[in-house]
C-alpha positions in Angstrom: 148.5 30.6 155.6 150.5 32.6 153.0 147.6 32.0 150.6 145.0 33.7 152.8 147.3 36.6 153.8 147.0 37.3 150.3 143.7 37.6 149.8 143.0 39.4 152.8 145.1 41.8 151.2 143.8 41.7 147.7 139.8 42.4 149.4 141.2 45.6 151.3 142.9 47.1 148.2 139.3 45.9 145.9 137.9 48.5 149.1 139.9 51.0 148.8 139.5 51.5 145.3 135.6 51.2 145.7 135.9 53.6 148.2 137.5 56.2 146.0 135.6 55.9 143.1 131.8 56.1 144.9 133.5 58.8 147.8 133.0 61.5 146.0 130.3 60.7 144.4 128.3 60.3 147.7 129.7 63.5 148.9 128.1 65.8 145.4 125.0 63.9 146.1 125.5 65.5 150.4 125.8 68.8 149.1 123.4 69.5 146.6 120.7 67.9 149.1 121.9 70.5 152.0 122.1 73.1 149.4 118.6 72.6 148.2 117.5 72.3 151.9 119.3 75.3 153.2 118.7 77.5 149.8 120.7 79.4 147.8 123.8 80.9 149.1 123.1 84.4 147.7 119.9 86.3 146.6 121.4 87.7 143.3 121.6 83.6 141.9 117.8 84.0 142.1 116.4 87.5 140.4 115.5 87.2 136.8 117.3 89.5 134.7 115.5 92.1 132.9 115.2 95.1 131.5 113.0 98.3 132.7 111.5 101.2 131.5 109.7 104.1 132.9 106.3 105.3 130.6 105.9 108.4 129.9 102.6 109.8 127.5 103.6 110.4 123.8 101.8 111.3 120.5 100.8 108.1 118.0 100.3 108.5 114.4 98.0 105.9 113.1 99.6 105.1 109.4 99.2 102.5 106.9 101.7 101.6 104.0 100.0 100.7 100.5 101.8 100.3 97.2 100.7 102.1 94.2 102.1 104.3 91.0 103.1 107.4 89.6 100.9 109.0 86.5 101.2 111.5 84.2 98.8 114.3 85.1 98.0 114.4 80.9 98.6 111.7 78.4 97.9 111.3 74.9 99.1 109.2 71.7 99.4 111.2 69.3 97.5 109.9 65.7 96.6 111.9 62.7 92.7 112.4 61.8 93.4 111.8 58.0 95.7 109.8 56.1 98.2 111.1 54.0 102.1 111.4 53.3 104.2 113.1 55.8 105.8 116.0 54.6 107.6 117.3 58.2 108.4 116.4 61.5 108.8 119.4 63.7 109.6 118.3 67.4 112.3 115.9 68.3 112.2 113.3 70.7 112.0 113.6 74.5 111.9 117.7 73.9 109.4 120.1 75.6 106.6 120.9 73.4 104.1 123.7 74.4 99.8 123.9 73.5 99.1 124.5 69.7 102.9 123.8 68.5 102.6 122.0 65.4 104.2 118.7 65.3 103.6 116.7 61.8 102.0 118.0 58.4 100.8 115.6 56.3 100.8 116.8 52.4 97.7 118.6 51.2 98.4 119.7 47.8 95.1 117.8 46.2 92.9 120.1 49.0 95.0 123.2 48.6 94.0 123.6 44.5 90.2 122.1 45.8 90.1 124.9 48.1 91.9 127.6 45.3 88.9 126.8 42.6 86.5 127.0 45.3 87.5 130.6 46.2 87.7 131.4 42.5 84.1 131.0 42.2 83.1 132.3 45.6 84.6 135.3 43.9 82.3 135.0 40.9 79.6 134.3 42.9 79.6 137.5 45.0 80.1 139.2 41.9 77.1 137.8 40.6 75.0 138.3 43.7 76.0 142.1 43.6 74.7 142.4 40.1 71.4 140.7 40.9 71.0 142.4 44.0 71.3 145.5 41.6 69.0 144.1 39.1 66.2 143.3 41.7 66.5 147.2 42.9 65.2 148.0 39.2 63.0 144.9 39.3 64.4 143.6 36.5 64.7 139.8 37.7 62.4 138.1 40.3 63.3 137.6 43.8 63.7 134.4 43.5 66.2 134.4 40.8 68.5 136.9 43.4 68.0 134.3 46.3 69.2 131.4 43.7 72.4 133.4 43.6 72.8 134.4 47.2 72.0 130.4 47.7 75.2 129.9 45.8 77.1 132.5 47.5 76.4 130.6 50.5 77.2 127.2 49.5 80.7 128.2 47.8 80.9 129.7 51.6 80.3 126.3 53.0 82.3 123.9 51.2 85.4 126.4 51.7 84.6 126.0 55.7 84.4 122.5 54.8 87.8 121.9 52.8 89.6 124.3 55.3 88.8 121.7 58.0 89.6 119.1 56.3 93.1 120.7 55.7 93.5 121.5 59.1 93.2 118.0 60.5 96.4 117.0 57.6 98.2 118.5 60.5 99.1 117.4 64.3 99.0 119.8 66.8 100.1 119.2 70.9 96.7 119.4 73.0 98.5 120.2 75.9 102.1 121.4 77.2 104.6 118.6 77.7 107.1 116.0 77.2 106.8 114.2 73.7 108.5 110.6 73.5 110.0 108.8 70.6 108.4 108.8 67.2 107.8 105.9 65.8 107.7 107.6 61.9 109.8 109.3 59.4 109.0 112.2 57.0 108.0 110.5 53.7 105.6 107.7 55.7 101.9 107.3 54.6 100.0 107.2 58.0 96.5 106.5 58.5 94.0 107.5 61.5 95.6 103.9 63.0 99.2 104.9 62.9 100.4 106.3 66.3 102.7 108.8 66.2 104.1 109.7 69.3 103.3 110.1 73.4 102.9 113.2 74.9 102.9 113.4 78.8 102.6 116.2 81.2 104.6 114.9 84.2 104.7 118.6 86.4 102.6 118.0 88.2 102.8 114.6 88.7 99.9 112.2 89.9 100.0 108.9 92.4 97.6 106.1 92.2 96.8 103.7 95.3 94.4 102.2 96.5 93.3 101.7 100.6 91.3 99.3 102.5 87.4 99.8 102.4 87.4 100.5 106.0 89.6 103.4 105.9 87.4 105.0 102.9 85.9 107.9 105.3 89.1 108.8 107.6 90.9 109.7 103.8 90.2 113.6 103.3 90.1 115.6 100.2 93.8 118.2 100.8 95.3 115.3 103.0 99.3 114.9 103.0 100.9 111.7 102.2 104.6 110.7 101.7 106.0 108.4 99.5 109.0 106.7 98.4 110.2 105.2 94.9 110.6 101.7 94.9 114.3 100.6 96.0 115.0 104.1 97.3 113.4 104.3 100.8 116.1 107.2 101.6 114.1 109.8 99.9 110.7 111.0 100.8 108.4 112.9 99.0 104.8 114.3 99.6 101.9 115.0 97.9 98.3 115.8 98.4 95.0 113.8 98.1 92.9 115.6 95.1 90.1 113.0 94.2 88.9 109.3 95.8 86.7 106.9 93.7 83.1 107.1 94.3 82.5 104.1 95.5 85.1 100.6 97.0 85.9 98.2 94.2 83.5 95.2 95.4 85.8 92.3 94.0 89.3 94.1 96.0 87.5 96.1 98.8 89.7 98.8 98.0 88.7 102.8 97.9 91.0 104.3 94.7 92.6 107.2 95.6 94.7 109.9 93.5 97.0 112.6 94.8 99.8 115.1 93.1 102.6 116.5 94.2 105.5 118.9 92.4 107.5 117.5 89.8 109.6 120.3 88.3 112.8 118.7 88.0 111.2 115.8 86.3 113.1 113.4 88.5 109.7 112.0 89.2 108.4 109.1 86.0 105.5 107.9 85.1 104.8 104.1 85.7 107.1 103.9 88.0 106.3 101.8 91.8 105.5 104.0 95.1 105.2 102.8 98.7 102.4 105.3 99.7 102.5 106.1 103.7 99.1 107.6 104.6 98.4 109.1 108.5 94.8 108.5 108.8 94.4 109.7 112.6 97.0 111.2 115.7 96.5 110.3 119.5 98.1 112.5 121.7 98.9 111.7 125.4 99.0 108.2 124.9 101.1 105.0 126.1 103.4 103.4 124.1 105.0 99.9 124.6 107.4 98.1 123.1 105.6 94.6 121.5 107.9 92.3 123.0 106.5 93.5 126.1 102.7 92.3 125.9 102.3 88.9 126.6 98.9 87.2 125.3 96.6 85.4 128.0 93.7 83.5 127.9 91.6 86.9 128.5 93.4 89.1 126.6 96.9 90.7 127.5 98.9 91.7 130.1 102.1 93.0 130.9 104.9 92.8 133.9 105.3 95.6 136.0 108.3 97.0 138.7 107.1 97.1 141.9 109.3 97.1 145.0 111.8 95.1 142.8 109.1 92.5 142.0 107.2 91.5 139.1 103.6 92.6 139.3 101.2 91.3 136.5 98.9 94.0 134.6 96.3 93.3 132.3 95.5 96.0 129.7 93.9 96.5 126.4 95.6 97.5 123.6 95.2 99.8 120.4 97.1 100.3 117.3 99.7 97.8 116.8 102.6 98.3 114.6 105.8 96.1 114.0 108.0 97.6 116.8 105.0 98.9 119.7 101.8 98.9 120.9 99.3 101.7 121.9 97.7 100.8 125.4 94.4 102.5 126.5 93.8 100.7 129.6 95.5 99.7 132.7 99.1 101.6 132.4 100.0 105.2 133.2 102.7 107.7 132.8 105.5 106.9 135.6 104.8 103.2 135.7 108.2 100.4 135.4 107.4 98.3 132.8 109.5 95.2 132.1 110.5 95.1 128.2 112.3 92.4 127.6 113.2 89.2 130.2 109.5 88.4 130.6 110.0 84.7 129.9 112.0 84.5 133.6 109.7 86.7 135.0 106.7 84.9 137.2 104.5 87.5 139.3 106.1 88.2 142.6 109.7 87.5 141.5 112.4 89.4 142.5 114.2 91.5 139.9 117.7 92.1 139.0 117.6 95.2 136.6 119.9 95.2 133.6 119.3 97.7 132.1 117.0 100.6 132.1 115.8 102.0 128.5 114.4 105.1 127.4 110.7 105.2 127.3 109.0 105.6 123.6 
């Protein structure tokens, strides 16, 4: 008898213990089913959270960004016509030189006595042509014996021309006014027509380089502005004006060449170095602007979420230029329209909105 009492008592406390462990339990299991059959407990638990804005019309500049580089406006290497030792040096490097400065002399003393003699008997010559000439006035000689002499006369004439020229190119002159660079000879070198000398640039003004997609070839204008930056210096801007485009695209790159120059008077501006090029190629005014997060692709095309009455109302547009950060939008959206920018992925058309913030309109 004492044996079964226990048990008895053993089962009940085996109960209990069942009983508080799957209690609970059952009683979650109560709740969420009247919850889901009554619905939520308040509206707010619902709205997706998103953020507004109300378009307004704006202008859109339709640029592209190319890379290219910055050219000397002149450039020359500087090599002597002749060969011959060099007797002076008269720039020094990295200096401004201007047109017709003389910058290296090669040594000419062989021409210089060729050229002496020669005038020696250009002298005699003419002095000999006078006397014939005054001889043929008596005619005591023949004509042709006076036009033997004026033949010489002329001759002398010629080969003095000829030497002068000759001793003209024993000397290096600048073409153009400009920066020279180093010199890569010394006073007391023998050059030849192969031995380069120096550079000379002209960097004021200073040209770019850069070449644009094929398709943009007619919208670029002779006198159109573009802005530029140096490579790794974004901060400052500079501009310059289109001067000259290639004749025709480049058939293996599809690319239209295109040169422009802008002031360089401080030199701060090099040669060779690497530009990002930022060319406007058309404006819209009194267009729509939305942020790119804001378009979603469909099957069709591309639509966006409007505000209305608090709830999400699809619109399907068509869209324009497309940069990194928004999108131009010719059809389907006006000026005063709530356009949800950002939540769209909790957004479903007729769901009720709870408005986090509202941003300023592009």
């Amino acid at each position: 008898m004492k044996k079964s009492w226990k048990s008895i008592l053993y089962l009940c406390i085996a109960l209990v213990v069942v009983a508080g462990i799957l209690y609970p339990r059952l009683k979650e299991e109560s709740v969420k089913k009247e919850a889901q059959a009554k619905g939520p407990s308040k509206a707010g638990q619902t709205k997706a959270p998103v953020t507004v804005m109300v378009l307004q019309t704006s202008s859109l500049d339709n640029n592209i960004e190319v890379v290219g580089s910055l050219m000397a406006s002149e450039q020359v290497t500087l090599q002597p016509e002749m060969s011959g030792k060099v007797i002076g040096i008269y720039f020094k490097e990295g200096e401004q030189v201007t047109k017709g400065q003389k910058l290296i002399q090669l040594q000419t003393d062989d021409l210089d006595a060729q050229l002496k003699k020669l005038q020696i008997n250009l002298q005699l010559a003419n002095t000999i042509e006078e006397r014939q000439k005054q001889l043929l006035a008596r005619e005591a000689i023949s004509a042709q014996e006076y036009d033997q002499s004026v033949n010489s006369t002329l001759s002398l004439k010629a080969d003095i021309a000829n030497l002068k020229a000759t001793i003209a190119k024993a000397s290096i002159t600048a073409p153009f006014s400009g920066t020279i660079g180093l010199r890569a000879i010394s006073e007391g070198a023998f050059i030849t027509p192969q031995t380069k000398v120096a550079e000379l640039v002209a960097t004021n003004p200073i040209k770019l380089e850069f070449a644009i997609p094929g398709k943009y070839a007619n919208e670029v204008k002779i006198g159109s502005t573009v802005s530029f930056t140096l490579e790794g210096n974004r901060a400052n801007a500079y501009q310059a004006t289109v001067y000259a485009t290639a004749n025709s695209i480049d058939p293996s790159t599809r690319t239209l060449t295109v040169r422009a120059t802008t002031n360089n008077a401080g030199n701060q501006l090099k040669p060779g170095s690497f530009i990002n090029v930022q060319l406007t190629l058309s404006k819209s005014a009194g267009t729509i602007l939305v942020p790119t997060e804001a378009v979603v692709p469909t099957a069709n095309g591309h639509m966006v979420f409007l505000k209305q009455k608090n709830l999400a109302q699809p619109v399907n547009i068509i869209i324009g230029t497309r940069t990194s950060t928004q999108v131009q939008v010719f059809e389907g959206l006006k000026a005063g329209d709530t356009l949800i920018t950002t939540g769209t992925q909790f957004v479903k058309p007729g769901s009720e909105l709870n408005i986090v913030t509202l941003v300023k309109a592009i």
